[in-house]
DRENPA-3360 file (N, C-alpha, C; in nm, 2 decimals, always signed):
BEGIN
1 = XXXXXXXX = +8.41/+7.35/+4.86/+8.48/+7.48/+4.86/+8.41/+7.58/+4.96 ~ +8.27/+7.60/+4.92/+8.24/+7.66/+5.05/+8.26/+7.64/+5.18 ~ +8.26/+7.51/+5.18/+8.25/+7.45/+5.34/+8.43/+7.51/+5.40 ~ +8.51/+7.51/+5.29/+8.63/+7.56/+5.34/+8.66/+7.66/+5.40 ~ +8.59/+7.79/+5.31/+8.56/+7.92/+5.33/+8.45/+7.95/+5.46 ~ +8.36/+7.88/+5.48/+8.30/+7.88/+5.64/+8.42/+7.85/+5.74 ~ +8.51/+7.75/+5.71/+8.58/+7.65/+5.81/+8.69/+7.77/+5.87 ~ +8.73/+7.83/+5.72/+8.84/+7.94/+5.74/+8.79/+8.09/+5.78;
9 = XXXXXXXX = +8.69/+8.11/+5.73/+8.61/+8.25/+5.81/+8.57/+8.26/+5.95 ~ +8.50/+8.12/+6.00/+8.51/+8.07/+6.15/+8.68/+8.09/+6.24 ~ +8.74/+8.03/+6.17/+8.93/+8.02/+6.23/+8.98/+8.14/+6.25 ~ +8.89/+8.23/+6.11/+8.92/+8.38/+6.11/+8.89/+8.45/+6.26 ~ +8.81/+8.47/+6.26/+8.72/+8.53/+6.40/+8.75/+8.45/+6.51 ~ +8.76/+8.32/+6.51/+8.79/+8.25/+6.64/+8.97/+8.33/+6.68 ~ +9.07/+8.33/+6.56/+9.17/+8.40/+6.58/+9.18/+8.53/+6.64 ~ +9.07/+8.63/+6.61/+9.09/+8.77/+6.62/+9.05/+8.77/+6.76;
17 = XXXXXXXX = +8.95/+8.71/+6.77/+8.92/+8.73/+6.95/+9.01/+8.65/+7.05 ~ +9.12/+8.55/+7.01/+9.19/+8.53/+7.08/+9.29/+8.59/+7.10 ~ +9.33/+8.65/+7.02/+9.42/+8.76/+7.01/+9.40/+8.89/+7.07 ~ +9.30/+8.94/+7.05/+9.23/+9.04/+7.11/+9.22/+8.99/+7.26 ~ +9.18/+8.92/+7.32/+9.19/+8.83/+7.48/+9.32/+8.84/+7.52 ~ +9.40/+8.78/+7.43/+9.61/+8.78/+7.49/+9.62/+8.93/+7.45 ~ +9.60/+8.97/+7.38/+9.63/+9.15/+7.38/+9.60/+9.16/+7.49 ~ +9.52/+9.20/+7.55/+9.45/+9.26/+7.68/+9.49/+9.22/+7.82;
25 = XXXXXXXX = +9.52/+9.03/+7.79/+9.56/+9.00/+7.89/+9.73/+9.04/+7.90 ~ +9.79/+9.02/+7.79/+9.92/+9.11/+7.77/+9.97/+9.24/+7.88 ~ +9.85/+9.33/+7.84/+9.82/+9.48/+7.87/+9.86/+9.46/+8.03 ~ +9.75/+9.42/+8.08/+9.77/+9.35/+8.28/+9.92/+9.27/+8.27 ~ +9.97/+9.19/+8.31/+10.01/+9.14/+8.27/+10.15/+9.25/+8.26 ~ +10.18/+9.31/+8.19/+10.30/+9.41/+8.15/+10.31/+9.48/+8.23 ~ +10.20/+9.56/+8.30/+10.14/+9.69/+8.36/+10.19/+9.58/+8.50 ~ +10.14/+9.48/+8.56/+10.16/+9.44/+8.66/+10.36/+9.43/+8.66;
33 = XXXXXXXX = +10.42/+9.37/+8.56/+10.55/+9.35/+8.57/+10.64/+9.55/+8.63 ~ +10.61/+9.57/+8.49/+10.63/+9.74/+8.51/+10.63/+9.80/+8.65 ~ +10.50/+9.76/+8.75/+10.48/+9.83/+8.86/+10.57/+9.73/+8.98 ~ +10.57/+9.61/+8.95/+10.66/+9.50/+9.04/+10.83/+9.55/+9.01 ~ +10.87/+9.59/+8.88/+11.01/+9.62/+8.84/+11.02/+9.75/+8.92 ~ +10.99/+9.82/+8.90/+10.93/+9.96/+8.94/+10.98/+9.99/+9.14 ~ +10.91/+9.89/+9.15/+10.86/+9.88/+9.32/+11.05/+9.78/+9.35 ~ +11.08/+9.72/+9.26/+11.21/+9.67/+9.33/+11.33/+9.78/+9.29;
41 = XXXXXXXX = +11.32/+9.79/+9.20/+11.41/+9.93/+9.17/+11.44/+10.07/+9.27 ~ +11.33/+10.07/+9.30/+11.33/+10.16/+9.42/+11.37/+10.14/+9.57 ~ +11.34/+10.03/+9.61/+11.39/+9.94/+9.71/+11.50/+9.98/+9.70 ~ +11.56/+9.85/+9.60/+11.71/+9.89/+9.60/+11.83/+9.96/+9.57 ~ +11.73/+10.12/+9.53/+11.77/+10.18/+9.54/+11.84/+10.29/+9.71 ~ +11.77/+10.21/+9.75/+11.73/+10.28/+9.91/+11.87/+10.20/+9.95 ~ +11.89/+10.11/+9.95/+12.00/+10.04/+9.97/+12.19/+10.04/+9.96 ~ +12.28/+10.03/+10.07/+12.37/+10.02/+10.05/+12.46/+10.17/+10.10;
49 = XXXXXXXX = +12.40/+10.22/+10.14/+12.46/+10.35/+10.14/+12.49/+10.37/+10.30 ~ +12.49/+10.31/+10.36/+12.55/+10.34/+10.53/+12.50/+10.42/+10.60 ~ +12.38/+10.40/+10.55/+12.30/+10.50/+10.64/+12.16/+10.44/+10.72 ~ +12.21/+10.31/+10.78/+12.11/+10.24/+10.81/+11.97/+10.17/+10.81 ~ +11.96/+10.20/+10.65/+11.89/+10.10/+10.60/+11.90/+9.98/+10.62 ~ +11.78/+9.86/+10.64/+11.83/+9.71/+10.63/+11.88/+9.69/+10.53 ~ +11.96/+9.69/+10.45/+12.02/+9.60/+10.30/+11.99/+9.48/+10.33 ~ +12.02/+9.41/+10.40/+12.04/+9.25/+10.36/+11.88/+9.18/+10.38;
57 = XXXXXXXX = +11.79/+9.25/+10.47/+11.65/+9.21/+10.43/+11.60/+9.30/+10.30 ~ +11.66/+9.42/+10.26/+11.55/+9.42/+10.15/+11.62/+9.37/+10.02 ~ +11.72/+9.35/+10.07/+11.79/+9.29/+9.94/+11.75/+9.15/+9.90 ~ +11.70/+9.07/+9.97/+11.64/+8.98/+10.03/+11.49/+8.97/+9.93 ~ +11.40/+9.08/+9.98/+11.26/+9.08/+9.90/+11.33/+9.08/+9.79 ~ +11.42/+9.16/+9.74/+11.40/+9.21/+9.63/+11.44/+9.09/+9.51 ~ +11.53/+9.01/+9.58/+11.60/+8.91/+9.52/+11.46/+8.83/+9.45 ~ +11.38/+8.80/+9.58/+11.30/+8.68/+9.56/+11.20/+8.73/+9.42;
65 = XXXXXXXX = +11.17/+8.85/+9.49/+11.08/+8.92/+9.32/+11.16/+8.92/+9.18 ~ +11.30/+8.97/+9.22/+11.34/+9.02/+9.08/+11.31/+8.78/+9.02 ~ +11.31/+8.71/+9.06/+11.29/+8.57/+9.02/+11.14/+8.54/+8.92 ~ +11.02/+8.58/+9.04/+10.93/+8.62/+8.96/+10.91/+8.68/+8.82 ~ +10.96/+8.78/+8.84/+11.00/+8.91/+8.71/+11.02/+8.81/+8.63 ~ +11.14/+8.77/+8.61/+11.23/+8.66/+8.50/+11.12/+8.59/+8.46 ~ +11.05/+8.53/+8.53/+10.98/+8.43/+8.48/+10.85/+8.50/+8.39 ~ +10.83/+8.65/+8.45/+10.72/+8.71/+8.36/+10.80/+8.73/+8.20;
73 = XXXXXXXX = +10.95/+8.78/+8.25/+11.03/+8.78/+8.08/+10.96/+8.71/+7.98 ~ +10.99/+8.58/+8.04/+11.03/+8.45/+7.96/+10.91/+8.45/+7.84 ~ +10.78/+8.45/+8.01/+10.62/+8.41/+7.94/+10.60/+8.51/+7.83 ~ +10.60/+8.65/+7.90/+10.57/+8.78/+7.81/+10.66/+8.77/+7.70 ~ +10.76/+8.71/+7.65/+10.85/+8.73/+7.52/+10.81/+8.61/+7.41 ~ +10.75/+8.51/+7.47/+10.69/+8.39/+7.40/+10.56/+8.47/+7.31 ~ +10.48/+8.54/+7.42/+10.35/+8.58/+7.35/+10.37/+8.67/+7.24 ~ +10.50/+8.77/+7.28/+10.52/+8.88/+7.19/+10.59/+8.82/+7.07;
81 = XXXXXXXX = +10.63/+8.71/+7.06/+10.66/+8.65/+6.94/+10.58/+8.51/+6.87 ~ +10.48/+8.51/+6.93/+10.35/+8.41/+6.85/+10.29/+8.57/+6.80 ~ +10.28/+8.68/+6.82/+10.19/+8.77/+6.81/+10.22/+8.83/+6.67 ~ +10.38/+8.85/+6.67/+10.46/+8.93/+6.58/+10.42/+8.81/+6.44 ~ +10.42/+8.70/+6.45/+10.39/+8.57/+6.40/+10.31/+8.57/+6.31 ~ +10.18/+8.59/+6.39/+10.04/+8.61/+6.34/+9.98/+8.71/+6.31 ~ +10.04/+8.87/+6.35/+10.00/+8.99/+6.30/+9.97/+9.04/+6.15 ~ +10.04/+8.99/+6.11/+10.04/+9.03/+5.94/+10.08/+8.93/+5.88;
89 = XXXXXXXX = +10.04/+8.83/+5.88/+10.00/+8.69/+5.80/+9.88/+8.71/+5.75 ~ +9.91/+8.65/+5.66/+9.76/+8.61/+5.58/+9.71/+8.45/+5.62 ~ +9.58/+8.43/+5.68/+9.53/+8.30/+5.73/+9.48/+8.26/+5.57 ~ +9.55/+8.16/+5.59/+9.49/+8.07/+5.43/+9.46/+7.91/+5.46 ~ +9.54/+7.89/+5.60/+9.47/+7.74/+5.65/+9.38/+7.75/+5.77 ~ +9.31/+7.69/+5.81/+9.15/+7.69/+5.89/+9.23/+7.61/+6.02 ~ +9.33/+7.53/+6.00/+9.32/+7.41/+6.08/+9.48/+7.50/+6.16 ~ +9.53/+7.53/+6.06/+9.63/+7.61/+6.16/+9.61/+7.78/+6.22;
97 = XXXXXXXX = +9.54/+7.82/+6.19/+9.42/+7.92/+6.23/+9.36/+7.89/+6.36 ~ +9.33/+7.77/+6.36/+9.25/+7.73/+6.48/+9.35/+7.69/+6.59 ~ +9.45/+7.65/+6.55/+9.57/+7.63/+6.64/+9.63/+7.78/+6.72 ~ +9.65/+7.87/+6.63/+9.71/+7.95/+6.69/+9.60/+8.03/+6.76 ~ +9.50/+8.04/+6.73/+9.36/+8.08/+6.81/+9.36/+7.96/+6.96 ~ +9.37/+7.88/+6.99/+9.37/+7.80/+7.06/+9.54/+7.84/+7.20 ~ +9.69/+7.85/+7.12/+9.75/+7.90/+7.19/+9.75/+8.03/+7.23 ~ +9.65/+8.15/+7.16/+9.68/+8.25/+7.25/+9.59/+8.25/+7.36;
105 = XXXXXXXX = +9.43/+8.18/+7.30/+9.37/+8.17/+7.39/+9.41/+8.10/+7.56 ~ +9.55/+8.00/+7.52/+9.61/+7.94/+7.63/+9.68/+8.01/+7.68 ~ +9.74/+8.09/+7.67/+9.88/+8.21/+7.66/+9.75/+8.34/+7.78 ~ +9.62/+8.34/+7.71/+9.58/+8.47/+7.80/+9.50/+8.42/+7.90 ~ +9.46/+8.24/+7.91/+9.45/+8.22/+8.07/+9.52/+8.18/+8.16 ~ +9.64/+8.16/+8.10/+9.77/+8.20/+8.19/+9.81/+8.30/+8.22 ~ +9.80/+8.37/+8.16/+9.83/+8.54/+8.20/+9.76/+8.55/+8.29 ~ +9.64/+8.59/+8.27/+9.54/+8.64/+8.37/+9.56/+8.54/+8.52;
113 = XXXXXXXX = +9.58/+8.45/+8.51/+9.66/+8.33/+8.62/+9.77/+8.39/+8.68 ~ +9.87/+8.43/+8.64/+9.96/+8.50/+8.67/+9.99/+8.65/+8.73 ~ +9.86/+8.68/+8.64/+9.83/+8.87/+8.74/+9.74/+8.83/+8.83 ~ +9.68/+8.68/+8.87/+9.60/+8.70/+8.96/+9.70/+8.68/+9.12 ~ +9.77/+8.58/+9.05/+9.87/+8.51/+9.18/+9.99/+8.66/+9.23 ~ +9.98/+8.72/+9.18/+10.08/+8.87/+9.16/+10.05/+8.92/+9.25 ~ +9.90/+8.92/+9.33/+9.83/+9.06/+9.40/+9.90/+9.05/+9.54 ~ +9.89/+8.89/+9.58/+9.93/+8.94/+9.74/+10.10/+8.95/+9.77;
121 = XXXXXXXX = +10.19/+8.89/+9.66/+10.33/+8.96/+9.62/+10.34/+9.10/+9.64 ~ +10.28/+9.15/+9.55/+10.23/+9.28/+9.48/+10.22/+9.34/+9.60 ~ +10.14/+9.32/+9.73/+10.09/+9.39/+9.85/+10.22/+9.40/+9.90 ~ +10.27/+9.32/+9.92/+10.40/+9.30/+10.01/+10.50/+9.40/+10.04 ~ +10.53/+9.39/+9.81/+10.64/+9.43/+9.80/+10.58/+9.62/+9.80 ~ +10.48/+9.68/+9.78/+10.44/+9.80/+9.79/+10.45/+9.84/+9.94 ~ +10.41/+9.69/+10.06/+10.41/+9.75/+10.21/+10.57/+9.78/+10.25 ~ +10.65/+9.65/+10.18/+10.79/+9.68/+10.19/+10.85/+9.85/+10.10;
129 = XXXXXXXX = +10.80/+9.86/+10.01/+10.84/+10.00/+9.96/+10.78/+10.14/+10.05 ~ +10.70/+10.11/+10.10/+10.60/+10.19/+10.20/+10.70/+10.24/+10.27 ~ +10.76/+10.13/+10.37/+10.82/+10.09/+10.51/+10.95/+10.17/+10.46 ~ +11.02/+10.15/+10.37/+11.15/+10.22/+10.34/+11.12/+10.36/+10.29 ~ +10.99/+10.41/+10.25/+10.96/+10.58/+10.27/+10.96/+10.61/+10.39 ~ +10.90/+10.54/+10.49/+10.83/+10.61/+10.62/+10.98/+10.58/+10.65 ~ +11.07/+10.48/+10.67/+11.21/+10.44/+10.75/+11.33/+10.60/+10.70 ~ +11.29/+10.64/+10.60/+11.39/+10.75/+10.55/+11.34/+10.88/+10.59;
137 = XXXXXXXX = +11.22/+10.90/+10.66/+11.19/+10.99/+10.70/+11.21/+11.02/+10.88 ~ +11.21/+10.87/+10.95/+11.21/+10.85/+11.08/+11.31/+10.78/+11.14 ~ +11.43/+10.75/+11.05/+11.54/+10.67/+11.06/+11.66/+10.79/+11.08 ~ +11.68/+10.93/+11.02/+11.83/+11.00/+11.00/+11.82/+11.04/+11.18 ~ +11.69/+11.11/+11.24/+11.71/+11.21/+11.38/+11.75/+11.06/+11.48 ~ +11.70/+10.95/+11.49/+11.71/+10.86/+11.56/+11.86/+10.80/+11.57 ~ +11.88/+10.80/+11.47/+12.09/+10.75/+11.42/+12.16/+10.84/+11.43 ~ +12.09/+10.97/+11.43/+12.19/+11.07/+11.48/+12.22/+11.09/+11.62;
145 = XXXXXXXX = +12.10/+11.05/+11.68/+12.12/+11.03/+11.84/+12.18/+10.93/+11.88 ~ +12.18/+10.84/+11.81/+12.28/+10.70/+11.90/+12.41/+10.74/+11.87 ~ +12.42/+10.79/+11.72/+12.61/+10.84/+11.75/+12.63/+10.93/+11.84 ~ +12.58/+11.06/+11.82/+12.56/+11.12/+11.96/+12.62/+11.10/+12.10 ~ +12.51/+11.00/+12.09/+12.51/+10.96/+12.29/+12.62/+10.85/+12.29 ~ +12.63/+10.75/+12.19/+12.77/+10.64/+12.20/+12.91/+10.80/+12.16 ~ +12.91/+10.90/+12.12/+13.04/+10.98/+12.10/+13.08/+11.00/+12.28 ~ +13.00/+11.11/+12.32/+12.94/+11.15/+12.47/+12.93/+11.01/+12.60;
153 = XXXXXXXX = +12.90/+10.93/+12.56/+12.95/+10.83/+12.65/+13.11/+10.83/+12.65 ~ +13.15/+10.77/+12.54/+13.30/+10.74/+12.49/+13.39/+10.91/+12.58 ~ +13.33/+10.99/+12.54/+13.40/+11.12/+12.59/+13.42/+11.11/+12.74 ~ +13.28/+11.05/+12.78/+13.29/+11.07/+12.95/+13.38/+10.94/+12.98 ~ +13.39/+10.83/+12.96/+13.46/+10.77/+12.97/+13.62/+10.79/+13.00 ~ +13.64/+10.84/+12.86/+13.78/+10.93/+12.80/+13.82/+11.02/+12.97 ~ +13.73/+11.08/+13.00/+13.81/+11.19/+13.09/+13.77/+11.13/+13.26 ~ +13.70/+11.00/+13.24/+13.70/+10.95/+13.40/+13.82/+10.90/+13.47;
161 = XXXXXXXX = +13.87/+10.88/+13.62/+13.93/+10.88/+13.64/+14.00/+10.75/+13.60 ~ +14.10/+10.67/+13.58/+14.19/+10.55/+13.54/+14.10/+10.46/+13.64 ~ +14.13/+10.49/+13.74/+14.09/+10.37/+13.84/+13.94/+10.36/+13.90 ~ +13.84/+10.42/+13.80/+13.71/+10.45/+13.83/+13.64/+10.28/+13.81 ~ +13.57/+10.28/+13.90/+13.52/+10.13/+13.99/+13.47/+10.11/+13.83 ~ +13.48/+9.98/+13.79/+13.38/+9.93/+13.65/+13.44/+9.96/+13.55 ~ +13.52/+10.04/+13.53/+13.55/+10.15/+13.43/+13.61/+9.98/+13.28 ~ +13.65/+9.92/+13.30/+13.65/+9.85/+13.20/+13.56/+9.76/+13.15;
169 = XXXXXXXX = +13.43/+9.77/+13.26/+13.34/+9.66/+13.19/+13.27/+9.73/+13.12 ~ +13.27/+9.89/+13.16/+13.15/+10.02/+13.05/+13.26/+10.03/+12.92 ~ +13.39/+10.03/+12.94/+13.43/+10.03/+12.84/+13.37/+9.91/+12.72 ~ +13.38/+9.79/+12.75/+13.37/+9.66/+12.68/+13.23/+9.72/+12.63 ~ +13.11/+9.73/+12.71/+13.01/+9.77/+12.69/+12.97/+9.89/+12.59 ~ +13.09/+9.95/+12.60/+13.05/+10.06/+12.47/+13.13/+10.02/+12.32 ~ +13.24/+9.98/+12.36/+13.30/+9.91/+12.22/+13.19/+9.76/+12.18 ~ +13.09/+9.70/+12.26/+13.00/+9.63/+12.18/+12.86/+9.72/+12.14;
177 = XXXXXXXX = +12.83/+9.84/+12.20/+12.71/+9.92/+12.14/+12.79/+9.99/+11.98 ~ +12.92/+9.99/+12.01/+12.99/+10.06/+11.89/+12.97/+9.99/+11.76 ~ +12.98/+9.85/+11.79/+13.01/+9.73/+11.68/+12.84/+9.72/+11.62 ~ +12.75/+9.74/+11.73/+12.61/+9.72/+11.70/+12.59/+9.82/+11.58 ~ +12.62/+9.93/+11.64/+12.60/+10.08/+11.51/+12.62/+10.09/+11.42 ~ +12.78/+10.01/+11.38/+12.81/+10.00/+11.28/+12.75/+9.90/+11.22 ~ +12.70/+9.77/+11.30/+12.59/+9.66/+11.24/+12.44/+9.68/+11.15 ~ +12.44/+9.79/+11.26/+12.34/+9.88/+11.20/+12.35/+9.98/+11.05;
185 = XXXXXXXX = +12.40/+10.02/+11.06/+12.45/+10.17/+10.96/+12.46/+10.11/+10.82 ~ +12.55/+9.97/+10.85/+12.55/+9.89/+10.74/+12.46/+9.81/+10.66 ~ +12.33/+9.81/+10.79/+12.21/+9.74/+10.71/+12.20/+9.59/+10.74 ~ +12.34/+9.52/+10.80/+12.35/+9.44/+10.85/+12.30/+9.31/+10.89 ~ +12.13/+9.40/+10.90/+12.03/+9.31/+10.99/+11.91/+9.22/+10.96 ~ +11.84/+9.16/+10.99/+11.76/+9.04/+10.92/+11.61/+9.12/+11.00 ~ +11.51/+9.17/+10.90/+11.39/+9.22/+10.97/+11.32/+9.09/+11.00 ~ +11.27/+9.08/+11.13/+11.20/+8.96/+11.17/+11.07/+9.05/+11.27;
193 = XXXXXXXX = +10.91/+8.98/+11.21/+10.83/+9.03/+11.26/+10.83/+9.08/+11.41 ~ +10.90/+9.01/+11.54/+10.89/+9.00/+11.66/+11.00/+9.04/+11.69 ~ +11.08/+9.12/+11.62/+11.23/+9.17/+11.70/+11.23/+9.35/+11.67 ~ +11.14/+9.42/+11.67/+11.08/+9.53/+11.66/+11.15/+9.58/+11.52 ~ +11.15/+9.73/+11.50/+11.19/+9.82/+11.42/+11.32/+9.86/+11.46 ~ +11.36/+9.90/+11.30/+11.54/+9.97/+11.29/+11.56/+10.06/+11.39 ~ +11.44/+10.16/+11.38/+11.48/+10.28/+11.50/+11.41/+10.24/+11.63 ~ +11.41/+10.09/+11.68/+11.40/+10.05/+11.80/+11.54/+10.05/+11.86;
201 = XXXXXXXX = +11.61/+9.96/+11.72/+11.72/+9.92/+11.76/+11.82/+10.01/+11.78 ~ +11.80/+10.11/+11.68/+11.89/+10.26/+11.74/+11.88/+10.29/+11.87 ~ +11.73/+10.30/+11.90/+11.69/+10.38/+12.05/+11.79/+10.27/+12.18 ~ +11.81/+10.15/+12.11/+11.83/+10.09/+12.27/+12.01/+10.09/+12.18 ~ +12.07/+10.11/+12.15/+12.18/+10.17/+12.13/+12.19/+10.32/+12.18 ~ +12.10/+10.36/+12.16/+12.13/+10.54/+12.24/+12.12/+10.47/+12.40 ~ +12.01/+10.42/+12.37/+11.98/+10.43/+12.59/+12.09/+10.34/+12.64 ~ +12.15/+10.22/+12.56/+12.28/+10.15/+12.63/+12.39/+10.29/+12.66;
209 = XXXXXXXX = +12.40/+10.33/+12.56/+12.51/+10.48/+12.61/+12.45/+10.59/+12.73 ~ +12.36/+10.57/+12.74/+12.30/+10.69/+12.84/+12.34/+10.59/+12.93 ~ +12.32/+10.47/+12.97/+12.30/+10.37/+13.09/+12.48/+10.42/+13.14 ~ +12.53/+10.40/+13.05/+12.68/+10.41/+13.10/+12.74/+10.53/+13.11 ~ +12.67/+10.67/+13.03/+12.73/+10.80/+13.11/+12.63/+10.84/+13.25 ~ +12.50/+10.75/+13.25/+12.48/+10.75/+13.41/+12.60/+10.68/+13.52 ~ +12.61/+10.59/+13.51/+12.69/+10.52/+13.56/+12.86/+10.58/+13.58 ~ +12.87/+10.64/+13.51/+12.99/+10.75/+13.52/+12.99/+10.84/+13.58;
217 = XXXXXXXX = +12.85/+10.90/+13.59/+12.83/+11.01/+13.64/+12.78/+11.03/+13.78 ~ +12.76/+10.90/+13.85/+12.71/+10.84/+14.04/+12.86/+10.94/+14.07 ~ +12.82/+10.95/+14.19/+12.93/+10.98/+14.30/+13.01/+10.86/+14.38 ~ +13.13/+10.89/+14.33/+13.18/+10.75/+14.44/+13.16/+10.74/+14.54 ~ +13.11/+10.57/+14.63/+13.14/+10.59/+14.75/+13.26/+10.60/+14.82 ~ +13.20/+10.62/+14.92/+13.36/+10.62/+15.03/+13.49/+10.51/+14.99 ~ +13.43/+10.39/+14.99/+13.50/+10.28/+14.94/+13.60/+10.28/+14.82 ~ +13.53/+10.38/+14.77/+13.60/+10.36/+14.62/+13.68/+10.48/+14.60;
225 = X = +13.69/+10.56/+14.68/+13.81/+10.70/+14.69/+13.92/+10.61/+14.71;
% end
């Protein structure tokens, strides 16, 4: 009888501290989900609105994480229901005591496994949330210049003469910077490390339109009166 009462006082404490370890690991673990939910929410928030944000690359990150996430659901809803389990039970067997001591103990070095593999995700998706603060601050003056300068091309165009030398290939040339804008505005685009920034891509949309109200604006040669 004693030996039971040692066997079950041991199971006792071996339980509390593993519980106390999945609590904690829990704690991280939630706090990491929260700030990853958190960080996609915002993203895509930023999204969709025609105002030249990338959509379809951050919709992209965001996809891949919200998958991760799910999978923290699943884990985190398993522990919170071994927990609810074992909270207010009374331990009266030693051997099943030692079992559920044993799964949380398993439950919180997987956790901690899990918030560790998180961090360089975690960096990513905070540099990608970064990138769409700093993009909404240095993205509206830049897009407002490429409409701008593609309106003001289009205008000079509008009032050049019919038979002005080229005059249909700057046309062609601005109805494809037009289609780009709209490529743009819509988000359209795929961010790839070596193909620069959004408001690159604006700038050489503004300078395609300057190239062609230059070009409008030469003096004809003799040849061409």
């Amino acid at each position: 009888m004693w030996g039971r009462k040692r066997r079950l006082a041991d199971a006792e404490r071996r339980l509390a501290v593993a519980m106390e370890a999945a609590a904690e690991a829990h704690r991280r673990l939630a706090g990491t989900y929260e700030r990853m939910d958190g960080l996609c929410r915002a993203v895509r928030a930023a999204c969709g609105h025609g105002d030249g944000m990338p959509t379809s690359s951050l919709l992209t990150v965001v996809g891949n994480t919200r998958g991760a996430l799910e999978s923290f659901e699943d884990f985190i809803a398993t522990y919170l229901e071994t927990r609810d389990e074992w909270t207010h039970t009374e331990v009266s067997d030693p051997d099943a005591a030692h079992h559920a001591a044993q799964v949380f103990e398993l439950w919180a070095e997987r956790a901690e496994e899990l918030a560790d593999q998180t961090e360089e995700p975690m960096a990513n998706l905070e540099g990608v949330h970064t990138g769409v603060q700093e993009l909404r601050i240095a993205l509206p003056a830049v897009r407002a210049r490429a409409h701008a300068a593609l309106t003001a091309a289009r205008n000079d165009l509008l009032w050049a003469r019919s038979s002005f030398p080229g005059r249909f290939a700057l046309e062609a040339r601005l109805n494809a910077l037009g289609d780009r804008l709209r490529e743009l505005d819509a988000g359209r685009v795929e961010l790839n490390e070596n193909d620069g920034e959004v408001t690159d891509w604006y700038r050489e949309v503004e300078t395609g339109a300057a190239e062609v109200r230059d070009a409008l604006s030469r003096p004809l040669s003799f040849e061409d009166r």
